[in-house]
C-alpha positions as CSV (number, residue, x, y, z in Angstrom):
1,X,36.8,-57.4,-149.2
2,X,33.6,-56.2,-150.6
3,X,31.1,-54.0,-147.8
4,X,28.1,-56.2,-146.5
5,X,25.0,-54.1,-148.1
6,X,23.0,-52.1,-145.1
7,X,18.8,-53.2,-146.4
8,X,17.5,-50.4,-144.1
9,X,14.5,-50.6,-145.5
10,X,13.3,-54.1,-145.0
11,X,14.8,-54.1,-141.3
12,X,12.8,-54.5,-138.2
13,X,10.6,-52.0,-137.2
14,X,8.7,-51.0,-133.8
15,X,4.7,-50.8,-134.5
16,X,4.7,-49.2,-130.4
17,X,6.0,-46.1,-130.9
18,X,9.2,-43.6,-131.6
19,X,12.4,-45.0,-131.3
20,X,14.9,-42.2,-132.3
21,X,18.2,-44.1,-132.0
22,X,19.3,-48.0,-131.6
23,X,23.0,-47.9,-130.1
24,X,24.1,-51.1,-130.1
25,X,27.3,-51.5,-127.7
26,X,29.9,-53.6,-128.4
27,X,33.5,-54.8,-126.7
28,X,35.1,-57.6,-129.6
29,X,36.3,-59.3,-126.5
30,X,34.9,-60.4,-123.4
31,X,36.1,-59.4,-119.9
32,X,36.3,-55.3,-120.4
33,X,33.4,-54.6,-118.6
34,X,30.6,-53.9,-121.2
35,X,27.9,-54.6,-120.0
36,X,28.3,-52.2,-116.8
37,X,28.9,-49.9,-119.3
38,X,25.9,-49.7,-121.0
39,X,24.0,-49.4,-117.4
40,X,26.0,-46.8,-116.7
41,X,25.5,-45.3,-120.2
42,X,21.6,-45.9,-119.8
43,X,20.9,-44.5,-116.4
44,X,23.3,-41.3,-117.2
45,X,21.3,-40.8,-120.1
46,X,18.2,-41.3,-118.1
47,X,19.5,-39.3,-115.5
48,X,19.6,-35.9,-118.0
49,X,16.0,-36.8,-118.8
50,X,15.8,-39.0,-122.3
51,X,13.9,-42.1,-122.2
52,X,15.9,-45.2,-122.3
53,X,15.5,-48.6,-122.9
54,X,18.4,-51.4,-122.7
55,X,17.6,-54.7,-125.6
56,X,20.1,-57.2,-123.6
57,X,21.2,-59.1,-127.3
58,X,23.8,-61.8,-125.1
59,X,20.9,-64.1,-124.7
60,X,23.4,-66.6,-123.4
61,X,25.5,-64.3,-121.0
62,X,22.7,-62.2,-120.2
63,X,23.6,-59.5,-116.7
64,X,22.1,-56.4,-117.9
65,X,19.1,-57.4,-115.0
66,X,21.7,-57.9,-112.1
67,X,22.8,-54.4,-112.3
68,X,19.6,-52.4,-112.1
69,X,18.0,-55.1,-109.2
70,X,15.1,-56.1,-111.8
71,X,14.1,-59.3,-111.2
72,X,10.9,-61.4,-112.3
73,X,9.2,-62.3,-115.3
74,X,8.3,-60.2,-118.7
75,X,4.3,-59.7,-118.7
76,X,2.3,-59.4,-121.9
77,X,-0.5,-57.6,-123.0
78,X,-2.8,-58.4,-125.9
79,X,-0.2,-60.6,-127.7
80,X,3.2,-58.3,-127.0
81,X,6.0,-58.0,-124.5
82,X,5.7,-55.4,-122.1
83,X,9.5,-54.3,-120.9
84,X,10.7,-54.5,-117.3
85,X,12.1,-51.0,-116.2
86,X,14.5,-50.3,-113.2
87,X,13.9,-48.1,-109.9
88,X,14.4,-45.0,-112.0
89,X,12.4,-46.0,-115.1
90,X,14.9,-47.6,-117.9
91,X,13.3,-49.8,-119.8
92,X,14.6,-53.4,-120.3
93,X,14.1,-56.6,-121.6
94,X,16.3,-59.5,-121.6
95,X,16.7,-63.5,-121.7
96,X,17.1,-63.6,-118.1
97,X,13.5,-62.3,-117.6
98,X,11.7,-65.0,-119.5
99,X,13.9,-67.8,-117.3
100,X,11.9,-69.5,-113.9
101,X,15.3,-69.6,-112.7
102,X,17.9,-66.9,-113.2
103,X,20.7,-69.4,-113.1
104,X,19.0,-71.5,-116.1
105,X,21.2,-71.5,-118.6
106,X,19.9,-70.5,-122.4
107,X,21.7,-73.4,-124.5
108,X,20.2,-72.5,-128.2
109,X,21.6,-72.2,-131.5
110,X,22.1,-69.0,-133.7
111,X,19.3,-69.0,-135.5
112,X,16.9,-69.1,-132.6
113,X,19.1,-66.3,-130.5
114,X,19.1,-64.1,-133.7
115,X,14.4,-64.3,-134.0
116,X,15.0,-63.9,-129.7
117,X,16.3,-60.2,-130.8
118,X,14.4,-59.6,-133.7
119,X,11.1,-60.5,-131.1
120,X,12.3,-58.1,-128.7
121,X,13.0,-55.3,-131.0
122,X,9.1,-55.5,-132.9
123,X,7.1,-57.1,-130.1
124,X,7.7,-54.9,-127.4
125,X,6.0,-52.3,-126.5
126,X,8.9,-49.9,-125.7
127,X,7.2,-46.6,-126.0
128,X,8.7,-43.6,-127.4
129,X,12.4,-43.8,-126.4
130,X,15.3,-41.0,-127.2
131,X,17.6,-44.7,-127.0
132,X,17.5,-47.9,-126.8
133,X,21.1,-49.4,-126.3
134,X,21.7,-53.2,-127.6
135,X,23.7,-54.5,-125.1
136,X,26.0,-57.1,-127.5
137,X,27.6,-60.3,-126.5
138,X,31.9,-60.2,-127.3
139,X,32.8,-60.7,-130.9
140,X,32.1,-60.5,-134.4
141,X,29.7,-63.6,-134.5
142,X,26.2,-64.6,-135.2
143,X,24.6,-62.3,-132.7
144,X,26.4,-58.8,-133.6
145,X,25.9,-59.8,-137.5
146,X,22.0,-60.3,-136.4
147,X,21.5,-57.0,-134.8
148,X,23.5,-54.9,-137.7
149,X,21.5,-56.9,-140.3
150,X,17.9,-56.9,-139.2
151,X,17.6,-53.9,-136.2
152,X,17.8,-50.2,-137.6
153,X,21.0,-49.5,-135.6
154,X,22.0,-46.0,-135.8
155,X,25.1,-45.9,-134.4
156,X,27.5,-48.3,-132.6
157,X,29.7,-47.9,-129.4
158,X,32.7,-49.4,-129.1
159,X,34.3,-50.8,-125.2
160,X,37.8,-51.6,-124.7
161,X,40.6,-52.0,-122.2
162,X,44.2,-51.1,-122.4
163,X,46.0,-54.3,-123.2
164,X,47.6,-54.6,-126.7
165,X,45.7,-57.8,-127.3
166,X,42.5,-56.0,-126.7
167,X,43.3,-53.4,-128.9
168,X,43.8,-55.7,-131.5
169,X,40.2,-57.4,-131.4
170,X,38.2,-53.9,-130.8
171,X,40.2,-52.7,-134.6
172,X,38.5,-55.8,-135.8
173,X,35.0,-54.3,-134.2
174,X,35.6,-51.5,-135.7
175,X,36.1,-52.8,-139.5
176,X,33.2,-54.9,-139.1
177,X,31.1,-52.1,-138.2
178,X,32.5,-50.2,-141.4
179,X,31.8,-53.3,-143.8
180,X,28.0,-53.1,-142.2
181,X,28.0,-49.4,-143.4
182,X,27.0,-48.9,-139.4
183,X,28.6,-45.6,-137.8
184,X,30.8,-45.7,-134.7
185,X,29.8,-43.0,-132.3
186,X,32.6,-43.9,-130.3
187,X,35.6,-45.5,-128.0
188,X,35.2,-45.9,-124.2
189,X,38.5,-47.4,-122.6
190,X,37.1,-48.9,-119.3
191,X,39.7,-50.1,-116.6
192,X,41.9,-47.2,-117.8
193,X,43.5,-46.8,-114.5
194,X,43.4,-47.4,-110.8
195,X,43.6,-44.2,-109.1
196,X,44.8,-44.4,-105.2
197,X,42.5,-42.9,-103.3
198,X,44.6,-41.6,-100.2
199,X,47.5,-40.1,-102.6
200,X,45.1,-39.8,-106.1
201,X,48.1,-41.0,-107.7
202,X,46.9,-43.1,-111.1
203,X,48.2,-46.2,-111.7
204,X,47.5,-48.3,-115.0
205,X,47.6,-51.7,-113.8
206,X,47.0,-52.8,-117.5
207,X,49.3,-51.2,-119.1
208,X,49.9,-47.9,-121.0
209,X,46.3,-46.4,-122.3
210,X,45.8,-46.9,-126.3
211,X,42.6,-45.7,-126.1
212,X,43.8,-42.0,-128.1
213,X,45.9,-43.7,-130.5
214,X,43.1,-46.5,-131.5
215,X,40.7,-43.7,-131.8
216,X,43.2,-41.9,-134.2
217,X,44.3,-44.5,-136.1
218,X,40.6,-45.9,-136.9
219,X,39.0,-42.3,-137.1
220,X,36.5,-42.1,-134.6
221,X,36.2,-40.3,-131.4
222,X,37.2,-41.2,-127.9
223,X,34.0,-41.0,-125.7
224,X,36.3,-41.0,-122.5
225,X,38.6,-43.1,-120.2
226,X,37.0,-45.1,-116.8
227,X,39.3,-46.1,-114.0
228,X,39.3,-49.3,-112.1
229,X,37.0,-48.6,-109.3
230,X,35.6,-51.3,-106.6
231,X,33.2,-50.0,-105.3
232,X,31.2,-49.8,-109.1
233,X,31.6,-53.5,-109.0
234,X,30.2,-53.8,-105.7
235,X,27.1,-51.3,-106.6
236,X,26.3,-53.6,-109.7
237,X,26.8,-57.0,-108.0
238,X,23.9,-55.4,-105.5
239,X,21.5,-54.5,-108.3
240,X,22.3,-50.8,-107.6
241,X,24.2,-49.1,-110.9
242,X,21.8,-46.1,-110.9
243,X,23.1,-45.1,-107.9
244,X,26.8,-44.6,-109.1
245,X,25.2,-41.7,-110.9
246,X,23.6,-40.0,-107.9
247,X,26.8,-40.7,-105.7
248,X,29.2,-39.6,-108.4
249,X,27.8,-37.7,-110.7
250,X,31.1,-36.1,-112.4
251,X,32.0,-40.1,-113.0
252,X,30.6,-40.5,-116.2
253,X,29.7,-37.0,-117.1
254,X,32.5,-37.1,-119.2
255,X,31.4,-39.8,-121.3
256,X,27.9,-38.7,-121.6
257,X,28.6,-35.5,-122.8
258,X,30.9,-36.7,-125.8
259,X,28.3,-39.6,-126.4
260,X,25.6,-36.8,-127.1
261,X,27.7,-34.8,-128.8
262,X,28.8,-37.7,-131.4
263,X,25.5,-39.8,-131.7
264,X,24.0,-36.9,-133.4
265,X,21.4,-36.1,-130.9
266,X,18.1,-34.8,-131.6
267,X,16.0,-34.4,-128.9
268,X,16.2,-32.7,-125.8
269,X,20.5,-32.7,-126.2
270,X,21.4,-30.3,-123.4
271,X,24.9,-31.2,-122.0
């Protein structure tokens, strides 16, 4: 099958300032816990000192809000958007944010939800960022196709969990990404394991980890392995994922570190 061709040069571009990196973070399949994973991947990075900003891209499934507490309404200035930012100053903007009610749902086709993402990629005023992560919905549809095609995505970071099936849809992630001539910084298995916490003994309630021989088999790096832990759920439900960060700070330092490593980092890339 012949590669889709990359038009860098006539993609969207941010009139606002630097953006040195787009990440866009994808799972193939619903359910694996993306979306806390690109909080988590957002505030860490805040956290070392880049500037951040999330572009929520599920415009139907939008949660990237919920799990930094942001609530409200976008404000614009002089005819752009200017982005919500959480507690400790990622930058955000999503579907959610333009909604009276947070429980309205967004029932559009793909053409409108693909000029949603294009608006909020060159009418925001973002700033100068180190990254903005795109925060995908599941799958290889309109919406990932949309942000390859018209956002200058620099790299692309793939979310799994350990089931076979799983491992069978993130493959077909990956090959998109390939035929899009878009880079793959990346494999984070999330819901690796659950480990006890009164005899630390690691249990993988989904099954055996793939997330090495995926990684292998497809060429790219694994970014790291996340267990199963309640009390992350409970933090994001309650609007608080920056403070799994300053609780635990060894929980994703892991991930961080081979994230900078592999996304080519050029600014400020201390581990």
């Amino acid at each position: 099958m012949a590669e889709f061709e990359n038009p860098f040069l006539i993609k969207s571009q941010n009139p606002f300032g630097r953006i040195d990196q787009v990440i866009a973070v994808m799972s193939g399949k619903g359910g694996v816990g993306k979306s806390s994973v690109t909080a988590l991947l957002a505030s860490a990075l805040k956290e070392r000192g880049f500037q951040v900003g999330i572009l929520d891209a599920d415009i139907t499934g939008p949660s990237i809000p919920k799990l930094f507490g942001v609530a409200g309404r976008l404000q614009t200035y002089d005819g752009h958007i200017i982005p919500a930012e959480s507690g400790h100053g990622v930058k955000m903007v999503s579907s959610n944010l333009l909604l009276e009610n947070e429980e309205d749902p967004v029932i559009w086709l793909g053409p409108l939800v693909g000029g949603m993402i294009k608006q909020f990629f060159e009418e925001v005023d973002w700033g100068d960022l180190d990254f903005l992560l795109v925060d995908l919905p599941p799958g290889t549809g309109d919406v990932p196709l949309s942000v390859m095609q018209t956002l200058p995505v620099t790299g692309l970071v793939m979310v799994s969990s350990p089931q076979k099936l799983v491992a069978m849809i993130v493959k077909k992630a990956i090959h998109m990404a390939e035929r899009m001539q878009i880079p793959v910084v990346g494999l984070i298995e999330n819901y690796s394991y659950f480990q006890c916490p009164d005899c630390r003994k690691r249990v993988e309630i989904f099954g055996a980890s793939r997330a090495q021989s995926i990684a292998a088999e497809v060429r790219i790096p694994l970014l790291g392995r996340l267990p199963i832990r309640p009390e992350l759920a409970e933090k994001g439900d309650a609007g608080q994922i920056e403070a799994v960060h300053r609780d635990e700070p060894e929980f994703f330092k892991e991930v961080t570190d081979n994230f900078l490593v592999h996304s080519n980092c050029k600014t400020n890339c201390q581990l």
